[in-house]
BAMIKOL-752535 format. One line per 10 residues: number of its first residue (from 1); their letters; for each residue x, y, z of C-alpha. Coordinates in nm, 3 decimals. Example, Ala and Ser with C-alpha at 12.3 -4.5 7.8 and 13.67 -1.06 7.14 Angstrom:
<pts>
1 = as = 1.230,-0.450,0.780 ~ 1.367,-0.106,0.714
</pts>
This chain:
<pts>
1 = xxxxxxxxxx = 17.707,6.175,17.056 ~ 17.348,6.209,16.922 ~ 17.106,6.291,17.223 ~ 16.772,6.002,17.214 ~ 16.514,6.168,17.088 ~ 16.175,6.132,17.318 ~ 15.859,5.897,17.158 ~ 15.557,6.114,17.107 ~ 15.382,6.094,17.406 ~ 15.057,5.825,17.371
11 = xxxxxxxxxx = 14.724,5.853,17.411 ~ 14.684,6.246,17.371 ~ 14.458,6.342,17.155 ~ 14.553,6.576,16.854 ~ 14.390,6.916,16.843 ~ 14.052,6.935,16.755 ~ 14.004,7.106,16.406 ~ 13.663,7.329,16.380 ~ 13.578,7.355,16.031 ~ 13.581,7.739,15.903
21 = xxxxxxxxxx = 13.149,7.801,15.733 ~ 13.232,8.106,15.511 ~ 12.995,8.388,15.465 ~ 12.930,8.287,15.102 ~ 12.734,7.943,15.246 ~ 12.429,8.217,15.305 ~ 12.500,8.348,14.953 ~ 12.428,8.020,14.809 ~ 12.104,7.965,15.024 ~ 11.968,8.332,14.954
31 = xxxxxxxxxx = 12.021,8.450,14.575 ~ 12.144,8.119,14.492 ~ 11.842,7.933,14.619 ~ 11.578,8.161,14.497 ~ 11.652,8.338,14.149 ~ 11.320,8.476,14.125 ~ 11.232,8.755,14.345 ~ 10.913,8.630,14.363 ~ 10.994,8.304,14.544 ~ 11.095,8.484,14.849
41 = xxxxxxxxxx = 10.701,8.559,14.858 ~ 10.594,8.196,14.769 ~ 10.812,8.065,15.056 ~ 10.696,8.308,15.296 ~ 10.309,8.232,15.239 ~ 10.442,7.850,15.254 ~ 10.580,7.887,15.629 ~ 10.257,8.076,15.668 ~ 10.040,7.758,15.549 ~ 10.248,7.537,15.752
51 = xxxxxxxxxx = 10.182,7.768,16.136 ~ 9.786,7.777,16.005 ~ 9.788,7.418,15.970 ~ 9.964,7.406,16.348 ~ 9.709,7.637,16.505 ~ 9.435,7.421,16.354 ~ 9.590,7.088,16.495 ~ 9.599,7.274,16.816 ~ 9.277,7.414,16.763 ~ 9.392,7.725,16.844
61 = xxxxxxxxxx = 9.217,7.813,16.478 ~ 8.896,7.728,16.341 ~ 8.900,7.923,16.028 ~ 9.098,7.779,15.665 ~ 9.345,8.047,15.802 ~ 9.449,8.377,15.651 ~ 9.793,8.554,15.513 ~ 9.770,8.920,15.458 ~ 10.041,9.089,15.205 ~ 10.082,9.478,15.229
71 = xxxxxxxxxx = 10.322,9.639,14.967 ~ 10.426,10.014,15.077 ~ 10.686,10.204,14.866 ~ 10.979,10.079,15.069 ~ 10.859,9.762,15.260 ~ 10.662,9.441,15.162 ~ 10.446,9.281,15.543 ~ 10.354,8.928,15.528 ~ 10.144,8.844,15.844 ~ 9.967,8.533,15.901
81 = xxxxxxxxxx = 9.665,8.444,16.181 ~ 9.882,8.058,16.230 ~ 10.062,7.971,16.563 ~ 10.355,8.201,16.614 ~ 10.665,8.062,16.820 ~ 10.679,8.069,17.161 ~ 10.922,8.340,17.304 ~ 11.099,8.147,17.481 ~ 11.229,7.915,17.157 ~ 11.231,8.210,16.889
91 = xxxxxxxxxx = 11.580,8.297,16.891 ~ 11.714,7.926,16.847 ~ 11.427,7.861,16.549 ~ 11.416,8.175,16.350 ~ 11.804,8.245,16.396 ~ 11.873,7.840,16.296 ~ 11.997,7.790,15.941 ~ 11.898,7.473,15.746 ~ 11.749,7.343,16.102 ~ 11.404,7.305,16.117
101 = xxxxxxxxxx = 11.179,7.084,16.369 ~ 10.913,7.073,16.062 ~ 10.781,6.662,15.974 ~ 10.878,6.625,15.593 ~ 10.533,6.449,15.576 ~ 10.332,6.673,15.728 ~ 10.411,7.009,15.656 ~ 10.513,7.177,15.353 ~ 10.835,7.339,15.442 ~ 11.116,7.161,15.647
111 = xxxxxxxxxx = 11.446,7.274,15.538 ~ 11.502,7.578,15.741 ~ 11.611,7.790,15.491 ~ 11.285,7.974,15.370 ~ 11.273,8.209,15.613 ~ 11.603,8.396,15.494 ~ 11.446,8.451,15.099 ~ 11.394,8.807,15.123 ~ 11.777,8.889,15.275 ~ 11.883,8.960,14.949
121 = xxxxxxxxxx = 11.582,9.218,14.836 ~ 11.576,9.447,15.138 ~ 11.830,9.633,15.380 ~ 11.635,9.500,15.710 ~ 11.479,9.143,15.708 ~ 11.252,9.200,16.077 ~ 11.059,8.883,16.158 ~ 10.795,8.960,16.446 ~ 10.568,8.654,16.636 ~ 10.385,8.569,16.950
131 = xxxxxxxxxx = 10.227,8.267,17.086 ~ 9.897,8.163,17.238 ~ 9.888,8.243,17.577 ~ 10.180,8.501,17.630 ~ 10.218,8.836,17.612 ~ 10.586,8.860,17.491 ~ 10.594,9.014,17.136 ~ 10.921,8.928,16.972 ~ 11.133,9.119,16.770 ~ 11.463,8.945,16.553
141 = xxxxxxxxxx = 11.590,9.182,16.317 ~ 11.819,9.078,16.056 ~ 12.110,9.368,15.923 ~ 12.060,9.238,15.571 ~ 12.297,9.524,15.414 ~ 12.529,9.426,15.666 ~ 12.522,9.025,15.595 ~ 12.488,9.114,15.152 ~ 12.836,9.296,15.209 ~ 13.001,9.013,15.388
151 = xxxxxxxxxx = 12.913,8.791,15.108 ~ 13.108,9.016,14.821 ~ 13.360,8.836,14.578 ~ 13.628,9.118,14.706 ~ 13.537,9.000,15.083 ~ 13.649,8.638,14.987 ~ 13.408,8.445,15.267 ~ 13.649,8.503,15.539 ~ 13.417,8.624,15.778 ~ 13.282,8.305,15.987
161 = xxxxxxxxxx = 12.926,8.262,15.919 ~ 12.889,8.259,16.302 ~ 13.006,8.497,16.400 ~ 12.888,8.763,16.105 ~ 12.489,8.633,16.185 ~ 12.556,8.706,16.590 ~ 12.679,9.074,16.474 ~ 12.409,9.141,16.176 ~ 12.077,9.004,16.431 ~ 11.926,9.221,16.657
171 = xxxxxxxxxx = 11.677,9.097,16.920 ~ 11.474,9.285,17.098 ~ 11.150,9.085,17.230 ~ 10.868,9.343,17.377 ~ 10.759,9.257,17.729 ~ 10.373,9.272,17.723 ~ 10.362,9.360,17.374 ~ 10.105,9.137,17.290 ~ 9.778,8.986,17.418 ~ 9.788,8.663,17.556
181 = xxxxxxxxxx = 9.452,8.565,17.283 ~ 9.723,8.667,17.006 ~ 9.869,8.449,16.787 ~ 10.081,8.525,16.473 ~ 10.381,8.551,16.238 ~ 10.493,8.866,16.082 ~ 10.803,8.887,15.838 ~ 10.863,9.227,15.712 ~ 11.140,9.360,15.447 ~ 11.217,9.668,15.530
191 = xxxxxxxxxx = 11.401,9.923,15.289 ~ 11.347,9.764,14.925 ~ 11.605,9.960,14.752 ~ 11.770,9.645,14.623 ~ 11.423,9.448,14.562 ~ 11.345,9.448,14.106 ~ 11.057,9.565,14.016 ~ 10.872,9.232,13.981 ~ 10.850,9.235,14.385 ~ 10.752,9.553,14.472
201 = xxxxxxxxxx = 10.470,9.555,14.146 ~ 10.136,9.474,14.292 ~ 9.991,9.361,13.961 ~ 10.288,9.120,13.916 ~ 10.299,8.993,14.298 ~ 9.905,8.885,14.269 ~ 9.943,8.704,13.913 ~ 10.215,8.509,14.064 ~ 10.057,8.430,14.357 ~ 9.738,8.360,14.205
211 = xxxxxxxxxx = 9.943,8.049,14.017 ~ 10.160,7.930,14.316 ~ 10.014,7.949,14.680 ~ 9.759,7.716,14.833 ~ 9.442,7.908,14.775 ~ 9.088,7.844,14.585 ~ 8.959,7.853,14.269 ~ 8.736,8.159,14.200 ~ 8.399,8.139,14.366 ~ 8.235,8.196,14.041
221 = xxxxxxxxxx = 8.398,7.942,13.837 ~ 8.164,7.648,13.736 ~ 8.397,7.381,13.757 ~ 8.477,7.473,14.144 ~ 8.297,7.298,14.356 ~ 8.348,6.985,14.071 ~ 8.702,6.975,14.088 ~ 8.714,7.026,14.504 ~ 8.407,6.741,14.517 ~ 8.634,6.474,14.330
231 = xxxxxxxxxx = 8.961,6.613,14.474 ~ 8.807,6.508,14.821 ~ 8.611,6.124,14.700 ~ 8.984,6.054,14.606 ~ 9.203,6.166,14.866 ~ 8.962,6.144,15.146 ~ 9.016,6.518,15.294 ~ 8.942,6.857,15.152 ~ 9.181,7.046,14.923 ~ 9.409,7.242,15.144
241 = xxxxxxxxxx = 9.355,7.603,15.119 ~ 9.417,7.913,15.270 ~ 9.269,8.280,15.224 ~ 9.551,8.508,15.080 ~ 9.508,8.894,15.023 ~ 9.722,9.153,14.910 ~ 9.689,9.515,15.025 ~ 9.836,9.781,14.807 ~ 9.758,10.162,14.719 ~ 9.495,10.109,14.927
251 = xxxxxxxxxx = 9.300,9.832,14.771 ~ 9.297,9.507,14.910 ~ 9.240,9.213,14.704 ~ 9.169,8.835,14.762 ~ 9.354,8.625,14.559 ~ 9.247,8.317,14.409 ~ 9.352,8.093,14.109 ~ 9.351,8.237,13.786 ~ 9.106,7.978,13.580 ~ 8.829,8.074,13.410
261 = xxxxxxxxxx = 8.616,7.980,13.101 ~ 8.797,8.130,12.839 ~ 9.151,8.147,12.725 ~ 9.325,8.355,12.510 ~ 9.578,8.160,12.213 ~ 9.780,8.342,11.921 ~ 9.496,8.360,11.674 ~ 9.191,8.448,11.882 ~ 8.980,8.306,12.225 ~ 8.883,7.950,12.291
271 = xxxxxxxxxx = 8.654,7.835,12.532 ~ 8.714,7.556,12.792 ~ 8.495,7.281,12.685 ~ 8.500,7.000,12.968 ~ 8.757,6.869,13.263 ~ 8.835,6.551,13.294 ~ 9.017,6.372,13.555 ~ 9.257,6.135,13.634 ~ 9.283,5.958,13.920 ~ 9.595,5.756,13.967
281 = xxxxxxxxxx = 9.690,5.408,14.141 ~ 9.728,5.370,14.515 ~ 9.645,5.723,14.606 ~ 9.974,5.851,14.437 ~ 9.872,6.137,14.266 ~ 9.501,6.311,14.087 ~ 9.480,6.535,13.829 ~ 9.175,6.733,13.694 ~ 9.243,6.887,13.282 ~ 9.052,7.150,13.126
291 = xxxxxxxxxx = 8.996,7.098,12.732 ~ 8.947,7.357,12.559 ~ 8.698,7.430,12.221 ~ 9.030,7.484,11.992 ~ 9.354,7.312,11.959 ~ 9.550,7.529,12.042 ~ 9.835,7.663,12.251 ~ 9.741,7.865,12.539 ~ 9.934,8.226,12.547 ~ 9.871,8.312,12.913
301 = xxxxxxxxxx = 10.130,8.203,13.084 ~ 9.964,8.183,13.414 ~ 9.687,7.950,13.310 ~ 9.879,7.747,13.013 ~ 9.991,7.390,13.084 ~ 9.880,7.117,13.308 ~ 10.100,7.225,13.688 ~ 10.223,6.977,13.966 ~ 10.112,7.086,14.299 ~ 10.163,6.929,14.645
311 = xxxxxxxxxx = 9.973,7.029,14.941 ~ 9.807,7.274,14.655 ~ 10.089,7.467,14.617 ~ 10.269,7.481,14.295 ~ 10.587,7.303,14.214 ~ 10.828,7.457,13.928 ~ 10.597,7.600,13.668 ~ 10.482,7.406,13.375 ~ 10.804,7.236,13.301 ~ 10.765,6.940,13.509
321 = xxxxxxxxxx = 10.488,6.804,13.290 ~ 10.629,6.954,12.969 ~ 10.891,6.690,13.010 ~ 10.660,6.415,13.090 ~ 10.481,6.502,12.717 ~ 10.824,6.464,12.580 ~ 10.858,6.112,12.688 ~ 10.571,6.013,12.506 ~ 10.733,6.148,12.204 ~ 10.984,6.404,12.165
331 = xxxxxxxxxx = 10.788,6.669,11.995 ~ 10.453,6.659,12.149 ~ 10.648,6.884,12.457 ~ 10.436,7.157,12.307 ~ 10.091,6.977,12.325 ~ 10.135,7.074,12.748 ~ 10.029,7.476,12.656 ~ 9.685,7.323,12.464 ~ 9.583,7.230,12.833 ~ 9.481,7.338,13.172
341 = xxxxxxxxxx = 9.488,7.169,13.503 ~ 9.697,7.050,13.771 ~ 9.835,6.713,13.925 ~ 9.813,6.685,14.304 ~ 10.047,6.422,14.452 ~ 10.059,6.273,14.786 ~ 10.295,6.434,14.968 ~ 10.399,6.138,15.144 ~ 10.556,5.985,14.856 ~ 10.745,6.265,14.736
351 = xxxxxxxxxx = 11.008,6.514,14.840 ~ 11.027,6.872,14.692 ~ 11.381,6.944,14.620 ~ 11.516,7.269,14.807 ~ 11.462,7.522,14.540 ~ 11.071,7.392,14.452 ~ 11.159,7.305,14.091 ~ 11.101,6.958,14.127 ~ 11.134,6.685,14.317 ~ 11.424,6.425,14.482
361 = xxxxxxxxxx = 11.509,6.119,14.213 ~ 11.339,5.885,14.465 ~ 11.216,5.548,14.338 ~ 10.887,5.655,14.416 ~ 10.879,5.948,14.246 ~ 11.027,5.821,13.921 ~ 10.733,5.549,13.961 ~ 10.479,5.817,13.938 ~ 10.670,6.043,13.655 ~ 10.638,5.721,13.431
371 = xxxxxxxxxx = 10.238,5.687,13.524 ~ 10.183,5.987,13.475 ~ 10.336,6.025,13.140 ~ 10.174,5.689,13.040 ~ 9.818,5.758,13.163 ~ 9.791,6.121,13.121 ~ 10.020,6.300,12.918 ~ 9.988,5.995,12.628 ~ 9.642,6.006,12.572 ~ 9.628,6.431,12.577
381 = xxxxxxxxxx = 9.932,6.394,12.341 ~ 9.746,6.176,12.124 ~ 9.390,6.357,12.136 ~ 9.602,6.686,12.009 ~ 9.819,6.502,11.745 ~ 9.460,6.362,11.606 ~ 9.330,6.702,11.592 ~ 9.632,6.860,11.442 ~ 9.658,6.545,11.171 ~ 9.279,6.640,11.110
391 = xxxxxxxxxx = 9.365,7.015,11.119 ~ 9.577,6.938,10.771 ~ 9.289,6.741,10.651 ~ 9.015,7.034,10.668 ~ 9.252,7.268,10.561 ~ 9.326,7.123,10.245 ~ 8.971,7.039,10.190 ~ 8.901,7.426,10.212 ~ 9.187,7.509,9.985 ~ 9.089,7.278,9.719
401 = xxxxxxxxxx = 8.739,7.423,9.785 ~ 8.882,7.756,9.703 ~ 9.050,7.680,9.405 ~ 8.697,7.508,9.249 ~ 8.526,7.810,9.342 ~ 8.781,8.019,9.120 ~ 8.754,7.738,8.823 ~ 8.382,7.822,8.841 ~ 8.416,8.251,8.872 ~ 8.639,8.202,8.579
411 = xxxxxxxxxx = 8.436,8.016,8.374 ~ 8.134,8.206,8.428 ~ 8.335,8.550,8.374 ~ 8.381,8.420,8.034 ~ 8.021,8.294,7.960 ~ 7.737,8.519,7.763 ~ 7.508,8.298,7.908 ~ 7.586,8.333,8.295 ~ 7.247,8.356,8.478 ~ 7.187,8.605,8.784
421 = xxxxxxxxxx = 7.103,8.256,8.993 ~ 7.424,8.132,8.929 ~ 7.630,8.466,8.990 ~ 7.435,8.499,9.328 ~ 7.522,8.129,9.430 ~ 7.863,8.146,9.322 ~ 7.877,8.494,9.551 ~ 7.696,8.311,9.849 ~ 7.983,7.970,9.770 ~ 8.259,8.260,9.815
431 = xxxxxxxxxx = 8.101,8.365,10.113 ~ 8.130,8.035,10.286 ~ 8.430,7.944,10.195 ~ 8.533,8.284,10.318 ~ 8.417,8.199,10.670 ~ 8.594,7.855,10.677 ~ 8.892,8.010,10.559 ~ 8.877,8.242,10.838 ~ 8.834,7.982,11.065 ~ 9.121,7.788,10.965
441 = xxxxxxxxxx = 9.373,8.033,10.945 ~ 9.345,8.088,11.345 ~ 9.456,7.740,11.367 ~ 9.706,7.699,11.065 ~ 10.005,7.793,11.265 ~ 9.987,7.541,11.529 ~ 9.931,7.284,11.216 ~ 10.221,7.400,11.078 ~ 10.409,7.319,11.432 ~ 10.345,6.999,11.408
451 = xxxxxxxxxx = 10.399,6.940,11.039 ~ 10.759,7.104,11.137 ~ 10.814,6.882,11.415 ~ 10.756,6.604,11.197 ~ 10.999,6.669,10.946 ~ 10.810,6.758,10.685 ~ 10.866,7.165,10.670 ~ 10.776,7.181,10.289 ~ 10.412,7.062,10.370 ~ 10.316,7.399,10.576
461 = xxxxxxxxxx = 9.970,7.510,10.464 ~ 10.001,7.831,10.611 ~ 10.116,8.028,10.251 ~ 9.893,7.835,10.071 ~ 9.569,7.901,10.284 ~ 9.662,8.267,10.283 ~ 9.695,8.283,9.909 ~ 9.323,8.062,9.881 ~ 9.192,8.354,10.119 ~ 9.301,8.636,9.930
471 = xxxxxxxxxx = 9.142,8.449,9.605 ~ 8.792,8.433,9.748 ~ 8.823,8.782,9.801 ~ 8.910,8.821,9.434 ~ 8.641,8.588,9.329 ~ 8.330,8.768,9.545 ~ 8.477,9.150,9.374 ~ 8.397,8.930,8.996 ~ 8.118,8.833,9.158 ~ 8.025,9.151,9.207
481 = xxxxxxxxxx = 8.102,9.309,8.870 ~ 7.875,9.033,8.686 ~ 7.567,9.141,8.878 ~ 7.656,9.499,8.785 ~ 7.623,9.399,8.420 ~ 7.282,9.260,8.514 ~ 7.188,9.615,8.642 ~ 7.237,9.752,8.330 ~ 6.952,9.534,8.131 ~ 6.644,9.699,8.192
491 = xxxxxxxxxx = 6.394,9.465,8.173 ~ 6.587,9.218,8.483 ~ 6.602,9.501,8.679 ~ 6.296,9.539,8.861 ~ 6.309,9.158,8.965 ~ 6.689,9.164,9.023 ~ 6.683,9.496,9.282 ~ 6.355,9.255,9.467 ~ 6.605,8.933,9.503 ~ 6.892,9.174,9.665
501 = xxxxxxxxxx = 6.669,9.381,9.870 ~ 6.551,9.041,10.043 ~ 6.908,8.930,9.994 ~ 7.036,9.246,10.236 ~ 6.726,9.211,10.467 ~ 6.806,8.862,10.519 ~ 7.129,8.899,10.612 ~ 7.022,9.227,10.810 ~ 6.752,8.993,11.030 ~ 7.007,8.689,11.114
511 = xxxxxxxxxx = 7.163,8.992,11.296 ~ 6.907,9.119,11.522 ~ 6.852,8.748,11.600 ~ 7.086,8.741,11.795 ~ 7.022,9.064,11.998 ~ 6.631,9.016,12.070 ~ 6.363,8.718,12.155 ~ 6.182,8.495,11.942 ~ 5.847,8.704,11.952 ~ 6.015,9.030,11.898
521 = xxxxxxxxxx = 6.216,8.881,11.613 ~ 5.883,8.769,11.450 ~ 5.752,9.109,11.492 ~ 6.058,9.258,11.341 ~ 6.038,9.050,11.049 ~ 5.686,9.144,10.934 ~ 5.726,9.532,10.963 ~ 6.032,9.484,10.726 ~ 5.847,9.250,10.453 ~ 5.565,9.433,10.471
531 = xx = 5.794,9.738,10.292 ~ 5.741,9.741,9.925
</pts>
């Protein structure tokens, strides 16, 4: 006989299951988060910004705030003057992973995932802090070679990311190591044996920073206190900035952004010309662009392009508006490098994805991406597509120029009747055109771009300017042979050597013209055609 087999019991609850959070989670949010080494530094001087900004709310800080950088052979110190966390809350903040008490709207970090960027460039990550008001110095050092080998392929994530953090943090908070007037945040990487080059390279850490971090324009730019001035009529509050140096080999430097008033492009040095700005609906975003003399694509990549920033830090590079040039029409992409400036958006309308490459697909956002491309990138797209369509114009004009001017050498090569007049006006025609064709063969290639993108690849002027170049050379050595013939008739000679003496002088004066003043200049000119 088959015994009754009991009913479960009811009403117990089944056994609660704790989901197992691998090591390789804190992979993904250290070298998977930040791919350039040099975005551990960005978010760094970002959590700095964010304490300045809380000291000054507090007004425990009545300066714009300052972030000092010091790179030693084996350790990188970021230390900021902001608010510090108070000792007893700095274990549960700085230990908290993608936690943060941080207001989206208000400050720019909020993630809580920042402050692990450099585990992956140094054996020993050792944050140090201390609040207004207390004396406590605190100390949270994070075993960074211990943490990297937990996250190995070979390891396969078994370790629990709990319990692996609790083993690979040390902390060791100072009892009256600070004074109670102190306030700060230190983050130091310790041991850079694993860090590339590109972080521990002073040169390279101030470029970048000069394009990314919240700090000024340099004093002695013109344009400075223009672009701050409208920055401020349309947002109603200063431009955000903080003072930024970085100490190395004993040199300290302040950083500021890179612009200046000249820019170098693939055939020579342009000049910026003017800014303009645009200011767009319902305080959503303003943008200040820097147009430059030439056409031309920009080939300093820390200047080139028109940048999105929010809270006057960077977001992504250039690529942002790149794209927003491309939806005005796929090929005018390009036409982004023939400008400088930067787009500041509100920060309340937008959210900076977690890697700072762009931005959450939020209605709003998408609203300003499509004003943005409509009111600024369109009519920059068009003002460069003019100029390049224009470009082809004048560059065809010189090369048909060019090949008159050869008609004409020809012809009077072949003449017995060729006058020194004309032989000296066909020389000064070739030097003209020489000095357009110059001129246009420092643009040619970026005319050529856009005949390319257009689909017309055949049409490139590029060969044919080159060959029109070489043949004004040819036609000013003719040139030059003719009036030797005239040398050799005796009775033109006297009044030919006269005409190129004054001929030489001439050309010898426009010279020191533009080395001395007017009344000198005079001066010089009557000593020299007072000479027989």
């Amino acid at each position: 006989m088959t015994e009754p087999v009991d009913a479960a019991p009811q009403n117990v609850a089944p056994l609660k299951a704790i989901p197992h959070i691998g090591a390789f989670v804190l992979e993904t949010l250290t070298l998977g988060m930040y791919g350039e080494p040099r975005h551990t530094l960005r978010e760094y001087v970002q959590n700095s910004f964010d304490a300045i900004r809380a000291a000054r709310r507090t007004r425990f800080l009545d300066s714009r705030g300052r972030v000092d950088i010091s790179i030693a052979d084996d350790s990188i110190v970021i230390r900021d003057n902001g608010l510090g966390v108070r000792a007893d809350q700095a274990w549960n903040t700085l230990t908290s992973i993608g936690a943060s008490k941080k207001d989206r709207q208000r400050d720019a970090g909020f993630r809580g995932i920042g402050r692990l960027a450099g585990m992956a460039y140094c054996k020993n990550l050792i944050f140090r802090t201390t609040f207004p008001g207390e004396t406590t110095l605190t100390v949270i050092d994070f075993d960074c070679q211990n943490l990297l080998s937990a996250m190995k392929p070979e390891e396969g994530g078994d370790v629990e990311l709990a319990t692996l953090l609790s083993k690979a943090i040390r902390f060791a908070p100072v009892a009256d190591g600070a004074q109670a007037e102190d306030h700060f945040f230190e983050v130091e990487l310790k041991g850079l044996e694993p860090a590339p080059k590109s972080l521990k390279d002073p040169a390279a850490v101030r470029k970048y920073l000069s394009e990314v971090v919240p700090v000024d324009f340099d004093p002695k730019w013109q344009w400075r206190e223009k672009i701050r001035s409208e920055y401020k009529t349309y947002f109603g509050e200063d431009l955000e900035i903080i003072d930024v140096f970085v100490t190395a080999d004993g040199e300290t430097t302040q950083i500021f952004k890179p612009y200046g008033d000249t820019y170098e492009h693939r055939k020579g040095t342009t000049s910026l010309q003017s800014v303009e700005f645009f200011p767009g609906e319902d305080n959503a975003y303003w943008g200040w662009v820097g147009k430059l003399s030439d056409f031309a694509a920009i080939t300093d990549f820390s200047t080139r392009g028109v940048r999105v920033r929010v809270r006057n830090i960077q977001v992504d590079g250039t690529e942002i508006v790149e794209k927003l040039f491309t939806e005005v029409k796929p090929s005018f992409g390009r036409f982004n490098a023939y400008y400088i400036g930067e787009i500041h958006i509100d920060p309340e309308k937008v959210i900076p994805n977690a890697r700072r490459d762009g931005f959450e697909e939020t209605t709003q956002w998408i609203d300003i991406k499509n004003r943005i491309s409509l009111f600024l990138c369109k009519p920059l797209a068009d003002a460069s597509y003019d100029a390049s369509q224009q470009g082809q114009t004048n560059i065809g004009k010189v090369v048909d120029d060019i090949d008159k001017l050869v008609n004409r050498s020809t012809t009077l090569a072949e003449s017995s009747r060729a006058s020194y007049d004309q032989v000296i006006d066909l020389m000064n025609t070739a030097k003209r055109l020489r000095r357009r064709a110059s001129s246009a063969l420092k643009v040619v290639g970026y005319v050529d771009e856009t005949i390319v993108e257009e689909g017309d690849p055949e049409e490139q002027k590029a060969t044919s300017l080159e060959e029109a170049a070489r043949a004004v050379e040819t036609v000013e050595t003719q040139a030059r042979m003719m009036i030797g013939k005239f040398l050799d008739e005796d009775e033109r000679l006297t009044g030919l050597k006269a005409r190129l003496r004054e001929e030489v002088l001439q050309e010898l004066l426009d010279v020191v013209n533009l080395f001395v003043d007017p009344a000198t200049y005079q001066k010089i000119r009557r000593q020299i055609f007072k000479a027989p």
